[in-house]
N, C-alpha and C positions, 0 to 999 in steps of 0.2 A: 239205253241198256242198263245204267249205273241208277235209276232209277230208286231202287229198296234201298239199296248201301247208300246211296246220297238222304235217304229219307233219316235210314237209321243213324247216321254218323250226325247229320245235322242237329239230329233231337241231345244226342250228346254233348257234342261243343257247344247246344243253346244253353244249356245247363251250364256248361265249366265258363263260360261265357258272363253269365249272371250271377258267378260271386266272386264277392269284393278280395277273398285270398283263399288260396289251396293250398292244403296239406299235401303229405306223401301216398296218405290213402285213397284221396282223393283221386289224384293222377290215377293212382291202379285200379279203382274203381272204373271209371272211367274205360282204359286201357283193355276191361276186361271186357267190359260193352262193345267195343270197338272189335274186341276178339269174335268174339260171338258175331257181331254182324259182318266179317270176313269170312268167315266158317259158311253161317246163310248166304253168302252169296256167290259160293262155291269155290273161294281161295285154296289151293293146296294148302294143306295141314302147317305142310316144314316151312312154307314163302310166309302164311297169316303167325305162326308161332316167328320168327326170325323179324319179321315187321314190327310188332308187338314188343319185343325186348330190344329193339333198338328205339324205340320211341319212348318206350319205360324209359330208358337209360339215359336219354336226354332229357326228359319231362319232370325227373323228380331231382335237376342239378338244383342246389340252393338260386341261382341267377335267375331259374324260371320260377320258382314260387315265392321270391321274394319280388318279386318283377311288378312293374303297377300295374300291367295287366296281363296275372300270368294267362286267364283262360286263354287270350287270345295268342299267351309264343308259343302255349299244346296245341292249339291251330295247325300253327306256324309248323312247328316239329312235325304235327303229321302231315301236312302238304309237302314240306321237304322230303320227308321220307318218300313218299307215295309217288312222287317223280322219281326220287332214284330205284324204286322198285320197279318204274314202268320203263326206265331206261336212260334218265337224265336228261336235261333239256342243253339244245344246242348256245350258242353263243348269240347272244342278245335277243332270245324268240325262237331262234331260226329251227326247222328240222333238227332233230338228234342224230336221224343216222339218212341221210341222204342218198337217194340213188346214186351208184357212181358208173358217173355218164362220159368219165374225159379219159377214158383209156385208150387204146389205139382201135378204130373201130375196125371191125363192130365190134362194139362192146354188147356180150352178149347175157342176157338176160333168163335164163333157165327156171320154169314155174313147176312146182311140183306139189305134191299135195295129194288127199285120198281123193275115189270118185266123190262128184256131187259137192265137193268143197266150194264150187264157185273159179275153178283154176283158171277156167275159159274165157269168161266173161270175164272175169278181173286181168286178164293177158288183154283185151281190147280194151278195157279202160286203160291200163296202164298205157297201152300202145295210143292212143289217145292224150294222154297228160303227155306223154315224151315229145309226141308232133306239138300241141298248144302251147304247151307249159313252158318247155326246154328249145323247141324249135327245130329238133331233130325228126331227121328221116329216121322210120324205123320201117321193119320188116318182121312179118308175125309169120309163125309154121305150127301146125300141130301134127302133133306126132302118136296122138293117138290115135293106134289103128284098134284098138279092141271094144270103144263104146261106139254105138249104130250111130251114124251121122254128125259125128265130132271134128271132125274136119271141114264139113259142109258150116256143120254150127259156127267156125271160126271164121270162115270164106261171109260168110253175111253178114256176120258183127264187124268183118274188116269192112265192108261197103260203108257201115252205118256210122265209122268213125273215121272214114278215109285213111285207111293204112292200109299197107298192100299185103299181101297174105301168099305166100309160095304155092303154088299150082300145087291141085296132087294129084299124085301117079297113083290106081290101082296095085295093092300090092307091096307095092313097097312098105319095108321094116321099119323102126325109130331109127336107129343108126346110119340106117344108109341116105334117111331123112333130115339129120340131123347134117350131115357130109353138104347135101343137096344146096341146103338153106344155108348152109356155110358160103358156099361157092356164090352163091346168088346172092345174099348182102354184098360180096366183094365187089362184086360184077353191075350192080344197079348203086354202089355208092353209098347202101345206107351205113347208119349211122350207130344206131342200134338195133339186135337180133333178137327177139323175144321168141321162145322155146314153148309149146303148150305140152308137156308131156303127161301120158295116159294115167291113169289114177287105177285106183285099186277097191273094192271096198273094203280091205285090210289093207295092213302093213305084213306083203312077206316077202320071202327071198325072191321071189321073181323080179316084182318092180322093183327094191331094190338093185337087183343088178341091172337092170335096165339103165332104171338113175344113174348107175353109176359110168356105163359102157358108153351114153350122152354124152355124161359130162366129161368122159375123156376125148372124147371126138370136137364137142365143142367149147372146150376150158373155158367153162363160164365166167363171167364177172361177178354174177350174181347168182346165188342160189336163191329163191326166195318159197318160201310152204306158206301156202295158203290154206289157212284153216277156218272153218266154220265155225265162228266163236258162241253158235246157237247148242254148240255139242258141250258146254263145258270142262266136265272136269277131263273126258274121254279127247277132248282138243290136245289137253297138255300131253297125255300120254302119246298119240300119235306124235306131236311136234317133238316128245323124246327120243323116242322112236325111229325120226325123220333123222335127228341130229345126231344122233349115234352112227347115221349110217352115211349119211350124204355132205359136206362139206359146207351147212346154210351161212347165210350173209343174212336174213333175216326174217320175218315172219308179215303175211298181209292177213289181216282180219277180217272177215267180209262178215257183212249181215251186224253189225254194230250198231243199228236203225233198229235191231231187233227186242224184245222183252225178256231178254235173257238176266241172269244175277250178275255178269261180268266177272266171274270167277276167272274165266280164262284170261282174258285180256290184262289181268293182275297177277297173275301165273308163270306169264308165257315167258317174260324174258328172262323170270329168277330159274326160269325150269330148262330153258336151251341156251341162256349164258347169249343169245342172237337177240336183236333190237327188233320192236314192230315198225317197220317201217311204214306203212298204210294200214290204212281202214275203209271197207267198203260200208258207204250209208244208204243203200237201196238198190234198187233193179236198174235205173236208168243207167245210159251209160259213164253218164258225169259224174254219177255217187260213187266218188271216192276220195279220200282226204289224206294229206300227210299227216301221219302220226309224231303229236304232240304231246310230249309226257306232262306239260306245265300245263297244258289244256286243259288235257284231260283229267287230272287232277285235282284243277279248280272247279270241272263239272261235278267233280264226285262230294268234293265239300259243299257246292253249294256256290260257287263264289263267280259262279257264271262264265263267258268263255266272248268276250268282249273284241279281241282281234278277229276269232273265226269267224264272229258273225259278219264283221268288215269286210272281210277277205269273200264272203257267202254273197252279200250284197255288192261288193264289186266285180264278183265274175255274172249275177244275175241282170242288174240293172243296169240296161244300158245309159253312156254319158250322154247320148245325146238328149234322152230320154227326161233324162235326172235335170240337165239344163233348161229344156222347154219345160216340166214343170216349174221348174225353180223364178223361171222367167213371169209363169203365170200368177206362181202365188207374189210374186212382188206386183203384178199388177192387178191384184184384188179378184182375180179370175181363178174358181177353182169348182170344175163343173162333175156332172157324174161320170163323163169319159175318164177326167184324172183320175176319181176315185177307182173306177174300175181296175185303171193300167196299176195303181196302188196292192188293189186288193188280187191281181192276178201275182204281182210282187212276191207279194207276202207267202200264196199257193208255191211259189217258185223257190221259195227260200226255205222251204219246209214248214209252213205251216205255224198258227199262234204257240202252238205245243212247243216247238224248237225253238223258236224264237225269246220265247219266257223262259226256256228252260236256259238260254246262254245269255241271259243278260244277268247281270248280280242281281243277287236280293230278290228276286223272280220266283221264288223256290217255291214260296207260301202260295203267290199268283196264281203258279202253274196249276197249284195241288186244289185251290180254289175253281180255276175254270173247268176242271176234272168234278169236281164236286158239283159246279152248275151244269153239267151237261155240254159242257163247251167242246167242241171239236172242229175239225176245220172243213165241217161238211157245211159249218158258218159261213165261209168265205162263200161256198161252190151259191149258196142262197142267195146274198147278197148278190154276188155277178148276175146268178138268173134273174132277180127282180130289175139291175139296172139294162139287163140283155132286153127286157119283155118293155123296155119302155123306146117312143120313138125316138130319133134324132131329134128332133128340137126338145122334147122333155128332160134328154138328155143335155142337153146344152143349156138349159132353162129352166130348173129343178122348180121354176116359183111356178110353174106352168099345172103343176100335180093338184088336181082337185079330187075333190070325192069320186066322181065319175073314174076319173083317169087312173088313181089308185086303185079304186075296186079293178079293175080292167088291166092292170099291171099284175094284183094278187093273181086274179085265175089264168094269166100268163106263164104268170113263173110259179105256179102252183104254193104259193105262199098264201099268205094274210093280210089282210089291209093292213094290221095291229105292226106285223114285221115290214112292208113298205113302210110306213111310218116313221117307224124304229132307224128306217136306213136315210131316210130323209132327215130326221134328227141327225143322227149322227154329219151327216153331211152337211147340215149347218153351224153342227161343233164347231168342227174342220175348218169350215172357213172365218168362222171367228177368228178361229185361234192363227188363221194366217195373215189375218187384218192387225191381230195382236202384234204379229212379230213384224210387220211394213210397219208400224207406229214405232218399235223398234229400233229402227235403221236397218229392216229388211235381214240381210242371211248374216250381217253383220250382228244383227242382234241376236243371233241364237248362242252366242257366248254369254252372256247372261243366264241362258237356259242351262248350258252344260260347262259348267264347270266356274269361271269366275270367281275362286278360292271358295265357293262353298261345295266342290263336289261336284260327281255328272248328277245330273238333273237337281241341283239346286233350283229351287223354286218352282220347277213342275210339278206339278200333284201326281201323286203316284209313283214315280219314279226313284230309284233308289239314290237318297241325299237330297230328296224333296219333302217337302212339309207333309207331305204322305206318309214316309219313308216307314216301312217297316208292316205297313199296311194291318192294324193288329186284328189278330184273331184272321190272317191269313185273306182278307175279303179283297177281290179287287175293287178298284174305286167304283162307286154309283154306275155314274155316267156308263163305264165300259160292259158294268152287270146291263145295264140296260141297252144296250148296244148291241152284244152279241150274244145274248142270256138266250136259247135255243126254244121255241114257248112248249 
């Protein structure tokens, strides 16, 4: 989403970055580029003006420009800033504003928001993260009776994440539904109450008092507005809107996977004084994230987002999974099965795009594999060529001759040139795992990352590897040739 402003901000600090001392003009030069590319990327006027002179105000202290490297504390200054704009980050990592789940239950959960914002589907995700995440029972109701099939649409999505969903009555009003679902969390023990209430395509007195007649029947815990962060500047206005009138606890984001400027998502909490608690990153039911102001932050400068990817890859990859690899590559066995479970990985993790975009130093990568054509209809190619080959060629990649290529290409509707290419790369692979058993096996991957030179000291390519910086933005050889799309 952050996209343009990551692009624009970067080209900025690469400059203040590269020289040896700044003046005061500097800084404001600077400051005013930074204005202009919050403006483009649809910041409220008064949030990017009030951002801007707070960042002034600290950038041109004599400590930063006599500093040995001021570019990099106007870095600094603006990441700090940009977190507290988004809402502050919790205590050592953690979430900023946390769902609060420990009240006497049900603690309940009130979703509000216009039509079409996503309310529904992000009420079953959420209902979802509360069962996995937290380990609570919960209980979902929707209350809207005026879109066609909106309560059915909640009854399906409960099946598809196993939380259970209040019966509904013909007829009946939000209020007396709200009463209904009250009594029935009591009565089956759950834990927490999640609310779907009806949407509007405006903002007027009616839903309004609606909202409000809910929320006195069911004294929420939570107010939460979900807003479509695809609507920009029109989001903030609605969530002022909302807050003016409704009692919010906080705001969820959906569609944040999208190619929007991020105006809103930079807006929202200097504009309702409420925290973004989540962010929806797709359709499925699992895209959704705790909002993270320190994260996201570090996405928007560039400087990558190194825990979510952990946290991405350990809800993706299962352990056992991780261990029978881990098992093979120490015994010199790494065949196209593995590759495949890899490259299906990767599809499950979001794709090369997301994965470049949250590693540091990845920025120029990213903008590179854009530029060769790269996308991750890569992956889907690779699978099919290793789909279109047999079980033992698959077990025995040295098995692949002319014949058997040509007859894998018009399988997987590829090219001999791209079998090739995946065969290569799959020899890499296993180099580079014979590399790390000469090593001392998984024990030797501390040499690779980190060992006072940095993560990825000594790997090529990698940021803090002899690569590092990759110039003129190219990804290494090897990976152009690799996944380079013909």
């Amino acid at each position: 989403m952050f996209d343009t402003l990551s692009d624009r901000l970067t080209g900025v600090f690469d400059r203040l970055r590269g020289r040896g001392s700044l003046n005061e003009q500097d800084v404001r030069d600077a400051m005013r580029e930074v204005r202009v590319a919050l403006l483009e990327a649809d910041v409220a006027l008064p949030v990017a003006r009030s951002f801007i002179d707070k960042v002034t105000e600290k950038a041109v202290g004599s400590q930063v420009l006599k500093s040995v490297t001021p570019g990099q504390q106007v870095v600094k200054i603006v990441n700090d800033e940009l977190v507290a704009m988004l809402g502050g980050e919790g205590e050592d990592g953690a979430q900023a504003a946390p769902l609060l789940l420990d009240a006497k239950p049900p603690v309940v959960i009130m979703m509000v928001g216009l039509q079409g914002s996503g309310k529904t589907t992000t009420t079953a995700k959420l209902g979802r993260l509360i069962r996995e995440k937290h380990g609570k029972k919960a209980l979902m109701a929707s209350l809207d009776v005026n879109r066609p099939a909106a309560q059915e649409q909640l009854k399906v999505l409960g099946e598809q994440v196993d939380v259970a969903t209040l019966p509904i009555v013909a007829g009946q009003q939000p209020v007396d539904i709200a009463r209904r679902a009250m009594e029935s969390a009591r009565l089956q023990n759950s834990d927490v109450l999640l609310l779907d209430t009806a949407g509007r395509l405006h903002v007027d007195e009616a839903l309004m008092a609606e909202m409000k007649a809910v929320a006195g029947v069911s004294v929420p815990t939570e107010v939460l507005l979900v807003v479509d962060s695809l609507t920009g500047q029109d989001a903030v206005n609605v969530a002022k809107s909302f807050s003016d009138e409704v009692p919010l606890t906080g705001v969820v984001l959906t569609r944040m996977d999208g190619d929007a400027r991020g105006g809103a998502a930079l807006s929202m909490r200097a504009v309702t004084g409420k925290p973004i608690k989540f962010a929806g990153t797709g359709e499925k039911l699992d895209a959704i994230e705790a909002f993270h102001p320190g994260r996201v932050a570090d996405r928007i400068l560039g400087m990558g987002d190194v825990v979510s990817l952990v946290e991405k890859a350990a809800a993706v990859v299962e352990k056992e999974d991780a261990d029978r690899l881990a098992k093979r590559m120490m015994q010199g066995k790494f065949d196209m099965n593995d590759l495949r479970m890899q490259l299906k990985q990767m599809q499950n993790m979001g794709g090369l795009g997301m994965l470049a975009g949250m590693l540091p130093g990845m920025k120029k990568a990213k903008a590179a594999m854009a530029a060769s054509n790269m996308d991750d209809k890569v992956l889907v190619h690779m699978d099919a060529v290793i789909g279109s080959m047999t079980a033992k060629e698959r077990a025995n990649p040295a098995l692949m001759n002319a014949k058997r290529k040509k007859r894998v290409a018009a399988g997987s509707g590829t090219s001999v040139q791209e079998v090739n290419k995946l065969l290569k790369m799959h020899q890499e692979m296993g180099r580079a795992m014979k590399q790390i058993k000469k090593m001392g096996g998984l024990k030797g991957l501390g040499a690779l990352f980190g060992g006072g030179g940095g993560m990825g000291a000594g790997m090529p390519g990698l940021p803090g590897g002899p690569d590092a910086g990759l110039p003129g933005g190219q990804l290494p050889p090897e990976m152009q040739d690799f996944l380079k799309k013909k």
